[in-house]
C-alpha positions in Angstrom: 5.1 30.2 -26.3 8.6 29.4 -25.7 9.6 27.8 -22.7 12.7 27.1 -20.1 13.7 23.5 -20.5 12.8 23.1 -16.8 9.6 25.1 -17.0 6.2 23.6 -15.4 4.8 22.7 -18.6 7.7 21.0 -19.8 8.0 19.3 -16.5 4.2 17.8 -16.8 4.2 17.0 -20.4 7.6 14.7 -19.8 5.1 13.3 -16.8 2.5 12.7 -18.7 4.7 10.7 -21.2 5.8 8.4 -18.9 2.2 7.8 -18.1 1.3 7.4 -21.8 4.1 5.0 -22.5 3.5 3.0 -19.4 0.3 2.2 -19.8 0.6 0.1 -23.1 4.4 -1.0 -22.0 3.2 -3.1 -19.0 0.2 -4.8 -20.8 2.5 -5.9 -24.1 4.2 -9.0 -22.1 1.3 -9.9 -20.7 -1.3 -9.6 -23.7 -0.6 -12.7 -25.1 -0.7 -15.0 -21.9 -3.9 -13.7 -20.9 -5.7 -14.1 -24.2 -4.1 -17.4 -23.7 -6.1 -17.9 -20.7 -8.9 -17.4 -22.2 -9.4 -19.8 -24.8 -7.9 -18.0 -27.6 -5.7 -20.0 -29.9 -1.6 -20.1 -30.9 -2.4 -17.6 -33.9 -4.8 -15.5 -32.2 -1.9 -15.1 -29.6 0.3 -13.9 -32.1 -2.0 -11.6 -33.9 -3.6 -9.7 -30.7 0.3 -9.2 -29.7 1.1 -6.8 -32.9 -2.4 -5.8 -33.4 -1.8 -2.7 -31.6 1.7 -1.4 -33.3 0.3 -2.1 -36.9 -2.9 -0.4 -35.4 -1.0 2.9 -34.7 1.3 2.7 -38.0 -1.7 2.8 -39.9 -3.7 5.8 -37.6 -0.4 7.5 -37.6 -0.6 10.1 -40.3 -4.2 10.6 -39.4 -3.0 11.8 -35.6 -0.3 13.5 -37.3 -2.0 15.9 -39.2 -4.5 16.1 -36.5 -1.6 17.5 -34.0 -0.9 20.3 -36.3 -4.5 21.0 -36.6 -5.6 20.5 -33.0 -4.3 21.8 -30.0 -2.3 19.4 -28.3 -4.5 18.9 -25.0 -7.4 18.1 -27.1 -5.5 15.5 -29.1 -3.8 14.2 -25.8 -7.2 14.1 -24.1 -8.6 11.8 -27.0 -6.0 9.3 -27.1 -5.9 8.8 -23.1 -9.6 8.3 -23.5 -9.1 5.6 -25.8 -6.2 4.0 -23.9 -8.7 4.2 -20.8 -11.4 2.2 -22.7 -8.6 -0.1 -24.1 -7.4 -0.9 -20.5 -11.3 -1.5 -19.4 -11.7 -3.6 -21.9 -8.8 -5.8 -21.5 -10.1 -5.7 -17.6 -13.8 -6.9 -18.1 -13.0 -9.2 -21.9 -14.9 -12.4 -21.2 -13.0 -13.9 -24.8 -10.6 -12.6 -27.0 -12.8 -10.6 -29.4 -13.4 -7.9 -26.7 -9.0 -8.0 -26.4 -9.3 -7.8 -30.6 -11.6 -4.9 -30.3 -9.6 -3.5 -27.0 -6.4 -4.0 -28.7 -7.5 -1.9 -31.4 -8.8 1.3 -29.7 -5.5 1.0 -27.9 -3.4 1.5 -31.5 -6.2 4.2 -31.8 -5.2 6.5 -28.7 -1.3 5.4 -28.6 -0.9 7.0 -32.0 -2.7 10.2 -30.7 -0.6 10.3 -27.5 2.6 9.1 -28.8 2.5 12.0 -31.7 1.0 14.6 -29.9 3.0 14.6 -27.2 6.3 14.8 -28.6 4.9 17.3 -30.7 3.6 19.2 -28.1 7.0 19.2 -26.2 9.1 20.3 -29.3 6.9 23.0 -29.7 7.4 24.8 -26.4 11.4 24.3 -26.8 13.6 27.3 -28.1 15.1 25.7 -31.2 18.7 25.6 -29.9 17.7 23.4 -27.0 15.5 20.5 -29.2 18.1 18.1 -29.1 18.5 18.0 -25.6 15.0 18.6 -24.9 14.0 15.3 -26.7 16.7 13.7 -25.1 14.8 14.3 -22.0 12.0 13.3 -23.4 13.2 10.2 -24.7 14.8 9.3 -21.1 11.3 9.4 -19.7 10.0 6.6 -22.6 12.6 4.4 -21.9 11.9 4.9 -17.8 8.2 4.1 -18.8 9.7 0.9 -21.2 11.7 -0.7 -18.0 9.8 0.0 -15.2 6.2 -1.1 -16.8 7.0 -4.3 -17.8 8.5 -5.4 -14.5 5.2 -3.6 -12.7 3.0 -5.4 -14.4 4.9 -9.2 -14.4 5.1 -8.6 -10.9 1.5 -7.8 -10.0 0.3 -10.6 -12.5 2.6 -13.0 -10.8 1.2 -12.0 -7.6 -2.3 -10.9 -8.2 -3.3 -12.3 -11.9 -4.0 -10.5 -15.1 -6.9 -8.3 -14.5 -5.2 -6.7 -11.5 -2.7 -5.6 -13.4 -4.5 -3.9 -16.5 -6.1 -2.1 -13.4 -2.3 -0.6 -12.9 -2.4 0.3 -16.9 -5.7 2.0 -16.7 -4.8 4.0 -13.5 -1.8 5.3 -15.7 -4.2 6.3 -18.5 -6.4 7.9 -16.2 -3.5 10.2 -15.1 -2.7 11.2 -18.5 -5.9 12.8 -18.3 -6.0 14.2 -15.0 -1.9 15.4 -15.3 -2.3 17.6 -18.7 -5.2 19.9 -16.9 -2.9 21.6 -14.7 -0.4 22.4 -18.5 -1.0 26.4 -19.2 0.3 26.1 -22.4 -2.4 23.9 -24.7 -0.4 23.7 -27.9 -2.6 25.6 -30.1 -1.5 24.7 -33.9 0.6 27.3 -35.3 -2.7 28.0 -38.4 -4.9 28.7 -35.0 -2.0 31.6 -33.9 -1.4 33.0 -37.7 -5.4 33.6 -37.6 -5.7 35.3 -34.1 -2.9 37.4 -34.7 -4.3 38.6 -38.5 -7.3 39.0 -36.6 -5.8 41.3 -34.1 -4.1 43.1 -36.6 -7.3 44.0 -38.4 -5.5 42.7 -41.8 -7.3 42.8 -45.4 -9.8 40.1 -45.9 -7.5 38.4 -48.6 -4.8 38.3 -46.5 -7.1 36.6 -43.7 -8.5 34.0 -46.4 -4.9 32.8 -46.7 -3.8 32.5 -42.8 -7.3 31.0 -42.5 -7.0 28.3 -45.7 -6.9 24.8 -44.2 -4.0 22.8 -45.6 -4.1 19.8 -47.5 -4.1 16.5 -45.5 -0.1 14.7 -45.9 0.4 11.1 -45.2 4.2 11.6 -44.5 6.5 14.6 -44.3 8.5 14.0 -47.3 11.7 15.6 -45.7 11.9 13.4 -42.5 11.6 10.1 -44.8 15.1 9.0 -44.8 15.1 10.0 -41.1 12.1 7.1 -40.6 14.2 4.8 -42.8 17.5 4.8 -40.8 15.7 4.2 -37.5 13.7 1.5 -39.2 16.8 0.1 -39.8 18.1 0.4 -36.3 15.3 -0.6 -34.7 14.8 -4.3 -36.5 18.0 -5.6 -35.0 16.8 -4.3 -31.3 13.2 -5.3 -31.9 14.0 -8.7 -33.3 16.3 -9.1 -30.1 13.4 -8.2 -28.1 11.5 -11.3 -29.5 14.2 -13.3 -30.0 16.6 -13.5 -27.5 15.6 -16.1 -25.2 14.8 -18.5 -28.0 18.5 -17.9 -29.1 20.1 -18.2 -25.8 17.8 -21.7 -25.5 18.5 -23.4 -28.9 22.2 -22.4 -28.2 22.6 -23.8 -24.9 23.6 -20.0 -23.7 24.3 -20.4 -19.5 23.0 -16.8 -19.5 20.5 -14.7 -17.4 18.3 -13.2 -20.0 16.0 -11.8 -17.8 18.9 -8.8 -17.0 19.5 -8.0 -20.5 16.4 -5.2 -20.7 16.6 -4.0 -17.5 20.4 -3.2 -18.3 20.2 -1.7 -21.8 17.2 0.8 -19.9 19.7 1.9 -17.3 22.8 2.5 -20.0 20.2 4.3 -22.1 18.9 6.6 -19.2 22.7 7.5 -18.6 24.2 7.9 -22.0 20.9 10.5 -22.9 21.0 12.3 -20.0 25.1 12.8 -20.8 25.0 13.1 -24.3 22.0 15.5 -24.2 24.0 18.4 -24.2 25.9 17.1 -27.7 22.3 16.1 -29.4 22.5 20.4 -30.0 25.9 20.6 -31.0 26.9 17.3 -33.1 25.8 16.9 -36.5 23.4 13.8 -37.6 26.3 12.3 -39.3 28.5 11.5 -35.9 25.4 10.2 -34.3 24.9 7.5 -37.3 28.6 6.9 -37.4 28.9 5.6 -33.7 25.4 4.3 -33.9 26.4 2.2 -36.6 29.8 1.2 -34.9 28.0 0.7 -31.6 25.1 -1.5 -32.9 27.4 -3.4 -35.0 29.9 -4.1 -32.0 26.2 -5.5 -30.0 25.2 -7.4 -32.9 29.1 -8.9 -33.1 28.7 -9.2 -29.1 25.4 -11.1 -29.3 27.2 -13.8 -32.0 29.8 -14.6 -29.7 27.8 -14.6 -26.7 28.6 -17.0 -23.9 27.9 -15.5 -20.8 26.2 -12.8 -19.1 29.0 -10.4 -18.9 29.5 -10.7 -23.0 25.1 -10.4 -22.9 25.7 -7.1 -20.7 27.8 -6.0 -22.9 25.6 -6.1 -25.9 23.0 -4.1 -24.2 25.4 -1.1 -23.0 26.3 -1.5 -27.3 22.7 -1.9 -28.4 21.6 1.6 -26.3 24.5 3.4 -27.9 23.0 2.6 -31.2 19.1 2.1 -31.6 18.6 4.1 -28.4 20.8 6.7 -28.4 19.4 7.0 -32.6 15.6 7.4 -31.6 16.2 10.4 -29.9 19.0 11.9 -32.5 16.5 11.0 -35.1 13.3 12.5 -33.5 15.3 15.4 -32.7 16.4 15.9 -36.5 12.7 14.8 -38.1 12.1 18.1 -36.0 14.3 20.7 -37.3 13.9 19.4 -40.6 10.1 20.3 -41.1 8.5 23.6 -40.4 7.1 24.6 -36.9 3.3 24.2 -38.5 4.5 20.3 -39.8 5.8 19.0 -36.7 2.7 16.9 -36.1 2.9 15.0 -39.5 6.8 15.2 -39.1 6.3 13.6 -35.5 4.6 11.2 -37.3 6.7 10.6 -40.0 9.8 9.5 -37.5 7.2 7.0 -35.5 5.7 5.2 -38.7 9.6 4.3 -38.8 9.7 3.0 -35.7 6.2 0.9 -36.2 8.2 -0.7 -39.4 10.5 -1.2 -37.3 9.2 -3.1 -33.9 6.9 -4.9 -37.5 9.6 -5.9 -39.3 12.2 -6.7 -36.4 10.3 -9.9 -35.2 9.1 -10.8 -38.5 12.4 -10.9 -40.0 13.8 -13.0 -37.0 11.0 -15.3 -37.0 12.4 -16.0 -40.8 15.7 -16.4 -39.9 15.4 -18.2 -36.6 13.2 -20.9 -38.8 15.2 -20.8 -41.9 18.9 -20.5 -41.3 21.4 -21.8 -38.8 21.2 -20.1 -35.3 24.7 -19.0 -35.7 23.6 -16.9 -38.2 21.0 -15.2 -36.8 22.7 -12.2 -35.8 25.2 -11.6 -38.6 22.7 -11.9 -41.1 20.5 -8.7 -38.9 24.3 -6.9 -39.0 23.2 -5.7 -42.7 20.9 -3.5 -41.6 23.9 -0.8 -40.3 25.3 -1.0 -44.0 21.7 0.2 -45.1 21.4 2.8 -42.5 24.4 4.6 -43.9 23.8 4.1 -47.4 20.3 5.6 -47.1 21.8 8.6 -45.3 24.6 8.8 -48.5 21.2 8.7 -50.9 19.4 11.1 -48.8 21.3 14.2 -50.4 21.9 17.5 -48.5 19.1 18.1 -46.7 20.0 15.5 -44.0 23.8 15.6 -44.4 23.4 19.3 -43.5 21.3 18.6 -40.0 
């Protein structure tokens, strides 16, 4: 069923992503610390940190093909149940096994939620209005991405570690309680081709084929090169993200770090709500031209970087590239596949950005350890170059989105 963009369902399904996306958001910078504090060691740290990302890159094509299978509240309903035991578990762990085995589940139910929902949403669009649509609903993940974090620091700060998960699972709770008041359930489109047939009163053969179960897909072959650009757009942000205050240390940078993230989630709010009206009208390739330009100009920005007004600067740069890009690319990995493959298409686009938040803090931790500081950032400008030479490879499928 097609919706307004400022229906009720729409409305509650952009609420309940900010729920989903808050929930994991405010435990990530605090994970590590609190396996820290109890006993775990320097490695384990590390490993229970990514343990949930390279969890949902691998559970990703599964929930994918389960969202065009299953309707969407089912799908939703699973994964917030799984984020809910995730969040219990991180609240009751008495070592780090139980945050191994919480971290885990949590991959488990963030790759249901995170493809189901924007499934779900893209679904109950009109097809002229997607680009804006997932604008909105990108605005509403990067909300969740800046207001979480500082939540949960704060409460921890004030309250300690367990407190805090308590905010996370209260979020993953309301997923729960928000989606049973959405009329629309997101019935696959196989479920609707069979009811109709049905009503219809069609000949059996013609049944058997609206009734034949497709085949499972790992990927949507179409949206690849989508996933590959905003691999590439991501490592440079992600790598940042991990990065950044080491780099601002070892280069003796007077800078405030600490307003970097809160800064880029602000410009990003603003430029998608402004630009959502253009994410319908623009093709792909003026998006991944300023993108380019704009996370090139934060990557020069960031080499150069002396104070905080240069730093700010490189955040306003770095949203008008990798964050303005996630929701042109989610929106395209959308029109490219058919209606019924938006679920494996959904999670086609997010096994991009898994590679992505992977290979951005691997990658730095090999340069920040094997080259000179100074060249930490040009050496991460190569990914841009990439970006458009994948689209230029890509052929005219994506040239003509």
């Amino acid at each position: 069923m097609k919706q307004n963009i400022y229906s009720k369902d729409i409305i509650l399904v952009l609420v309940t992503t900010f729920f989903y996306m808050s929930s994991p958001m405010l435990v990530t910078p605090l994970i590590t610390g609190f396996t820290e504090s109890i006993g775990a060691s320097a490695a384990v740290m590390g490993f229970v940190g990514g343990l949930m990302n390279l969890c949902s890159l691998f559970c990703r094509p599964l929930a994918g093909n389960l969202a065009d299978k299953l309707s969407k509240y089912k799908l939703s309903f699973i994964g917030a149940a799984f984020m809910t035991i995730a969040c219990i578990g991180y609240i009751l762990a008495p070592n780090e096994a139980v945050v191994v085995v919480s971290r885990i589940i949590n991959g488990v139910g963030f790759a249901c939620c995170s493809v189901c929902m924007a499934t779900w949403m893209s679904n109950m669009l009109p097809k002229d209005k997607i680009g804006s649509g997932m604008g909105f609903y990108g605005t509403m993940n990067a909300l969740a991405m800046a207001v979480a974090p500082a939540i949960g620091v704060s409460v921890y700060q004030r309250f300690g570690y367990r407190t805090a998960f308590c905010i996370a699972l209260a979020f993953s709770i309301a997923i729960i309680i928000v989606i049973q008041f959405i009329k629309d359930k997101g019935e696959p489109e196989s479920l609707q081709v069979e009811r109709k047939t049905e009503d219809a009163n069609i000949t059996s053969s013609k049944l058997y084929t609206a009734r034949k179960k497709p085949r499972l897909r790992i990927v949507e072959a179409k949206v690849l090169p989508v996933a590959f650009i905003i691999m590439l757009f991501a490592i440079p942000y992600c790598a940042t993200q991990s990065f950044l205050v080491t780099y601002a240390e070892v280069r003796g940078l007077n800078v405030t770090v600490s307003m970097f993230f809160p800064s880029y989630a602000v410009v990003l709010i603003v430029l998608r709500l402004t630009l959502r009206r253009f994410f319908d009208k623009l093709p792909f390739h003026v998006f991944l031209l300023a993108g380019c330009i704009s996370e090139l100009t934060a990557i020069v920005l960031l080499t150069v970087m002396q104070n905080n007004i240069t730093m700010l600067l490189a955040s306003v740069f770095l949203a008008g590239g990798y964050g303005v890009m996630s929701s042109v690319c989610q929106s395209t990995a959308i029109l490219l596949a058919d209606k019924e493959k938006r679920g494996i298409a959904n999670s086609t686009y997010y096994i991009g950005v898994d590679l992505g938040m992977t290979l951005g803090p691997m990658i730095g931790g090999a340069l920040y350890g094997g080259v000179d500081i100074r060249w930490f950032y040009p050496l991460l400008a190569v990914t841009m170059p990439l970006a458009g030479l994948v689209y230029l490879v890509a052929g005219k499928g994506l040239k003509g989105s």
